[in-house]
N, C-alpha and C positions, 0 to 999 in steps of 0.2 A: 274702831276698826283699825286694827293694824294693816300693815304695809310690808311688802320686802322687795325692797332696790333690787335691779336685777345688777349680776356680779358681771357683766358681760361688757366690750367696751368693741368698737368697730373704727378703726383711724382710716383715715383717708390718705392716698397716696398723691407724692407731686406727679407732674406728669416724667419728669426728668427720673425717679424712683422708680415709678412704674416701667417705665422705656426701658431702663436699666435691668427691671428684674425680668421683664418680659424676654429678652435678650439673653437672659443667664439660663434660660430653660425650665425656672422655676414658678412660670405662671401657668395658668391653668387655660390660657390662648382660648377665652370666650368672651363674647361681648359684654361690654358693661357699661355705667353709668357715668363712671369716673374715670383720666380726671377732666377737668371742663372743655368743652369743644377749643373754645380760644387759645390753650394754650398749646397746640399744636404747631401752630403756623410757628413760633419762638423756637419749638424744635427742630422745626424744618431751614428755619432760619438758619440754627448755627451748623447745623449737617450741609446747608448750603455754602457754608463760610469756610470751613472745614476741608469741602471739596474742593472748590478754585484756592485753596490757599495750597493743598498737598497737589494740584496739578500744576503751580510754578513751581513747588520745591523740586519735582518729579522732573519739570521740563530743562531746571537749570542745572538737577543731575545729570540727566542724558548731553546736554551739549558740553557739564564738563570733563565726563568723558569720554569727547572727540565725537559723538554720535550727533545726528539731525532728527529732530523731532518729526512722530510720525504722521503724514500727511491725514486729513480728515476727509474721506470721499466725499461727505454732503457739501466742504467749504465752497464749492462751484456752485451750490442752489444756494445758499445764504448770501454769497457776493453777487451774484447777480441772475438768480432765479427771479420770477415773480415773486414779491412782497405777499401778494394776495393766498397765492398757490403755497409758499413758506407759512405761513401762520396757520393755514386751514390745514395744510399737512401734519407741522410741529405741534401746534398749540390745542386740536380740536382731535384730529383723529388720531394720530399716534399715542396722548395718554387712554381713548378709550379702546383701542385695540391689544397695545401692552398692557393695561390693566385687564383686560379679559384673560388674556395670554397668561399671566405671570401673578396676578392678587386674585383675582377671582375662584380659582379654584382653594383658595386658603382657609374654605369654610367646608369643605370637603362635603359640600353636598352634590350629588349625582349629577345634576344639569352642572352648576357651576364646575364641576371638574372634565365633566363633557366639552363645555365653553371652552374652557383653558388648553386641553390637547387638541382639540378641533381647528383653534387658531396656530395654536402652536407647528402643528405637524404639514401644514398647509399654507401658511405664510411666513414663519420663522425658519424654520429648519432647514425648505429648500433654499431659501436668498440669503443664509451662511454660505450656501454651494457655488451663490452665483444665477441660482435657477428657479425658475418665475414658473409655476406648475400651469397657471393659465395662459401663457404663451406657449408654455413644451406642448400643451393638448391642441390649442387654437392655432398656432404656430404664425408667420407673418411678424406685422408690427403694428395690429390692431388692439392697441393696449385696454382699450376701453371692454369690447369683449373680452380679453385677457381676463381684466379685471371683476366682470361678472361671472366666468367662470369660477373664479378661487372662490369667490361670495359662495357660491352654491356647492363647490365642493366644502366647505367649511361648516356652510349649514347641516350638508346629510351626514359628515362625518358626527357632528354635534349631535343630530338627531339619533342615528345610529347607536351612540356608545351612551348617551344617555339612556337610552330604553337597556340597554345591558347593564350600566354601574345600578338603573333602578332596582334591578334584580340580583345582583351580587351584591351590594356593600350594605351592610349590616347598619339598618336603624330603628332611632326608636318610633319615628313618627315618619310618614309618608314623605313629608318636606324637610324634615330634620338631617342635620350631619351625618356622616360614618360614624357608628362607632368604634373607635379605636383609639389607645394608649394615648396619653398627655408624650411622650418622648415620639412616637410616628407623627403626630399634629405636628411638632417644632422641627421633626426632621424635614415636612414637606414647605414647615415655613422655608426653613433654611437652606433648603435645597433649589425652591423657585425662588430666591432670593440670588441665591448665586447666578443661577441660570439668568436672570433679567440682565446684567452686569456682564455676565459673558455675550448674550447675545451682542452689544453694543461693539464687542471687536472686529463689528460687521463695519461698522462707521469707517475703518480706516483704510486704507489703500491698499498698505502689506505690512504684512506680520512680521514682528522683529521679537528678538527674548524680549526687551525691556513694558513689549504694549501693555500685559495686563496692569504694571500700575497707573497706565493713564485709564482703566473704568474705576480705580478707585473712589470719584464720585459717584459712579451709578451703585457700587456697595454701598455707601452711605445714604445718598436719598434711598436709596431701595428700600436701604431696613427702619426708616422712618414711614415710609407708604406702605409694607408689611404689617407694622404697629398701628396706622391708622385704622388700615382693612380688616386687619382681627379685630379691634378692643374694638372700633366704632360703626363707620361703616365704610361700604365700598366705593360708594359716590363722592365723601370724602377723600379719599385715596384719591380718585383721577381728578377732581378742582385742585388740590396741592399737585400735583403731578403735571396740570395744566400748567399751573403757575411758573412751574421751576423751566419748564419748556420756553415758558413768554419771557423770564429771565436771559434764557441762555440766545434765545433769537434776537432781542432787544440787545445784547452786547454783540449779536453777529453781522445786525445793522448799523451801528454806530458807522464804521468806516462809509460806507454807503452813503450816512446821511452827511459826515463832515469831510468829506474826499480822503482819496485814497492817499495822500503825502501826511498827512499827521492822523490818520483814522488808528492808526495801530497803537500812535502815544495817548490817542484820547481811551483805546481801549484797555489799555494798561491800567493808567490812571483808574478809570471806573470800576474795573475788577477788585482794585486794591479797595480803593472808597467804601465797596458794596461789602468788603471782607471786612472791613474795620467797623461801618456804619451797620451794618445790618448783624452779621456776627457779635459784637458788644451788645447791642440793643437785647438781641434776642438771649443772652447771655443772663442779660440782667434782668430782662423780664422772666427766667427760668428759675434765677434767683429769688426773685419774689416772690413767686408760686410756691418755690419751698420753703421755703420761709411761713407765706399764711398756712401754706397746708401745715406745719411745724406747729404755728401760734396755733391752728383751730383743733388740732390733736389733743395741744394739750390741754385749750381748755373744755373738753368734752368729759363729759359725765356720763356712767356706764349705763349704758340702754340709747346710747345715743344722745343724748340733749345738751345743749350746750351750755356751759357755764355761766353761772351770772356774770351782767355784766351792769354799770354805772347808769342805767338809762332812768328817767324817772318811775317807771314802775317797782322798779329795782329788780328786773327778772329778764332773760334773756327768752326770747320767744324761741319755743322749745322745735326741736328738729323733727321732722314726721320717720315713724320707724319705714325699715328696708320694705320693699314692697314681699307680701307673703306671711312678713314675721308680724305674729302675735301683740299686739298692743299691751307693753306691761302697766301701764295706767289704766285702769277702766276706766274714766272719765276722756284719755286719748288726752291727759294732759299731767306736768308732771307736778309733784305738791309744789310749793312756795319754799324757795330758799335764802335765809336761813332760816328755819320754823321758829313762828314769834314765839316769845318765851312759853314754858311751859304748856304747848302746846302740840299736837298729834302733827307729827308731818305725812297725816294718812290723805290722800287723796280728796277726802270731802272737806279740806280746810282749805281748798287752792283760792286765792284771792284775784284771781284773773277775771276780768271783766268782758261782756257778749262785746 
């Protein structure tokens, strides 16, 4: 019984590849398998490094000409807010409300887009203004009521405009995305991308020309939590988003914990440390990712399976096809390589053992 190889070959992308092509507009912005969960946090890494590195070249620009660095409104809760009230604010609820706000709709299905303008238009939009919708309604300085007002206006705007995109946006299955163009998906990637980064001009006191390049970090992590939330998942997204939060508060505490006369040199120092130690690291582990993903391209065999390799069998345990695709072995295994002499390299000669 003959055999015929199939002609077809499926390489695998690094993650630093993929991020890259995902970004150039050429991906097809759906979730998928590859590349491995771990190699995420290495991205996030150097987009973290990245960021505190262009906000001292940024800062040492503006003071060298003759300007002062623009004040951060939250620096009064980080110096001396509650510790407690700082972490549960930074680190717990503001990645999963920004993430609702700003990744969540990135899958363009009806509730999740519901979600995203619902938080949006009701806790974003007015406190750019200065204005808090659940004190304008409740009025006083009863913030706590305040604060379940917005809750509940947010919910019924949610509710509200989900039950309308359920009936306008075009799909294919009841819970399934919009359907609409591969260039709309990436304009609204990059559009709520931008939008996350601007909101953040809320952070500081008062507006000068120079402010937009100090959110030049929040572009960068963004479009790393944009690439987690499309290609994987969303829950992903806010634990790296947590992270980079526990980060930035963890250096906001430093003076705090080592007094305020050298807190500022120990915070220098650490930023730098974290830019060099963490930045390299993640660098090189990027490097190696493309590297194996490089080595296992090329020793892959068409139909998927991977090349031999020196083990005592002398066969490399074969790769399971894509899920959906066709098994080109009937046996779901592939012949013995290199076929013993004069011998059929048809499937019923595999010398593989139960």
């Amino acid at each position: 019984m003959s055999h015929q190889q199939p002609t077809s070959t499926r390489s695998t992308a690094s993650v630093l590849g993929d991020y890259l092509r995902f970004w150039s507009g050429r991906d097809s912005f759906r979730p998928r398998a590859t590349p491995s969960t771990g190699w995420f946090l290495p991205l996030w890494g150097v987009s973290l490094a990245v960021a505190y590195a262009s906000s001292i070249v940024v800062t040492i620009a503006v003071v060298a000409f003759g300007s002062d660095p623009p004040e951060n409104a939250i620096g009064d809760l980080v110096e001396s807010g509650p510790v407690i009230s700082l972490i549960l604010t930074a680190v717990v609820l503001a990645p999963l409300i920004e993430e609702v706000a700003f990744r969540l709709p990135m899958s363009l299905r009806p509730w999740h887009v519901a979600g995203g303008i619902g938080v949006l238009s009701v806790m974003f939009v007015p406190s750019l203004f200065g204005v808090s919708l659940g004190q304008a309604i409740v009025g006083g300085d009863d913030e706590a009521l305040a604060a379940v007002v917005e809750v509940a206006l947010t919910v019924g705007v949610i509710v509200v405009l989900g039950l309308i995109l359920r009936r306008l946006l075009p799909r294919e299955t009841n819970d399934g995305p919009a359907l609409v163009p591969t260039r709309v998906r990436f304009g609204v990637i990059v559009t709520l991308t931008v939008v996350f980064a601007g909101a953040h001009l809320g952070n500081f006191a008062e507006f000068t020309w120079f402010l937009p390049a100090f959110i030049l970090p929040q572009v960068l992590v963004g479009m790393v939590l944009a690439y987690v939330r499309v290609i994987r998942s969303w829950w992903m997204g806010v634990a790296i988003h947590a992270l980079n939060n526990a980060v930035a508060v963890g250096f906001g505490l430093l003076p705090r914990l080592v007094g305020q006369d050298g807190g500022q040199a120990v915070v220098g120092v650490a930023i730098v440390g974290s830019i060099i130690l963490l930045g390299g690291s993640s660098a090189i582990a990027l490097g190696v990712n493309a590297y194996l993903t490089w080595e296992r391209n090329q020793h892959t065999f068409p139909g998927g399976y991977a090349a031999p390799t020196h083990s005592p069998g002398g066969y490399a345990a074969p790769v399971p096809p894509a899920a959906g695709a066709a098994d080109p072995w009937p046996h779901g295994r592939p012949p013995p390589w290199p076929p013993p002499s004069g011998r059929s390299t048809a499937p019923e000669s595999t010398a593989f053992g139960d």
